[in-house]
C-alpha positions in Angstrom: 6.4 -0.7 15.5 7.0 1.5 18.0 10.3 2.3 17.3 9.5 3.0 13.6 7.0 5.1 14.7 8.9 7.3 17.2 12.2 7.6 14.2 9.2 8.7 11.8 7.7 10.9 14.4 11.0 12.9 14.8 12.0 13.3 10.9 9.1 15.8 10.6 7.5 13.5 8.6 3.8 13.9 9.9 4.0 17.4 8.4 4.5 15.8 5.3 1.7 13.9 5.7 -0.5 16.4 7.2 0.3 18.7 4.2 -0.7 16.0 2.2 -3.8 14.7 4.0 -5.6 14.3 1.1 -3.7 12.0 -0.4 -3.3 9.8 2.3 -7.2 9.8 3.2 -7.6 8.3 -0.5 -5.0 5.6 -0.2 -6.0 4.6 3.1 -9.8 4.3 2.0 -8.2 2.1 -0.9 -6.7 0.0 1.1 -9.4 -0.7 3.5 -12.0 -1.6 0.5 -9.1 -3.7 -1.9 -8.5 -5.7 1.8 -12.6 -6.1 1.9 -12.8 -7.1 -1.8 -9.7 -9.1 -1.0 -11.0 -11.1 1.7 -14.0 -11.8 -0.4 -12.4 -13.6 -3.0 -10.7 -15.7 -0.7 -13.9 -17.3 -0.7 -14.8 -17.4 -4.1 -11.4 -17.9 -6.4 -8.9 -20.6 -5.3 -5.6 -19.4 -3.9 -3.3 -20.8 -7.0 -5.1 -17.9 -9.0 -5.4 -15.0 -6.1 -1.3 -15.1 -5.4 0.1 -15.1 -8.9 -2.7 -12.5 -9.2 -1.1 -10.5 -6.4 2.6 -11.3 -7.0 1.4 -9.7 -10.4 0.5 -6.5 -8.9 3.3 -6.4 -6.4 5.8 -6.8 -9.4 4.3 -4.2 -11.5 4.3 -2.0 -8.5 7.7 -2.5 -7.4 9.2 -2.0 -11.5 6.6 1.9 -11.1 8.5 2.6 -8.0 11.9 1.8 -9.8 11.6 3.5 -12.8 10.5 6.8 -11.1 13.3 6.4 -8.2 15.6 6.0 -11.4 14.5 9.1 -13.6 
């Protein structure tokens, strides 16, 4: 981690994400509450439903990523 952190550091990529603070204050606050309601379910719905669930999202995710890289 520290590595990737001190190649990140010197790409002037934290202007990036300084200029875009916004942005990353809303994904970070998304992630923190879908980890909360995550960890909740744990308890509640069974594990054979919660990964396909998330392999689901992951999938879809990585096929948004693709197609904009692509275009």
């Amino acid at each position: 981690m520290v590595v990737g952190f001190t190649r990140y550091s010197r790409d002037r990529n934290f202007v990036v994400l300084a200029e875009n603070r916004t942005f990353v204050l809303v994904m970070a606050i998304g992630s923190i509450i879908g980890a909360g309601i995550g960890g909740q379910l744990l308890g509640i719905m069974p594990s054979a439903v919660l990964l396909p669930l998330l392999a689901g999202v992951l999938l879809l995710s990585a096929a948004k990523i693709w197609r904009h890289g692509r275009s």
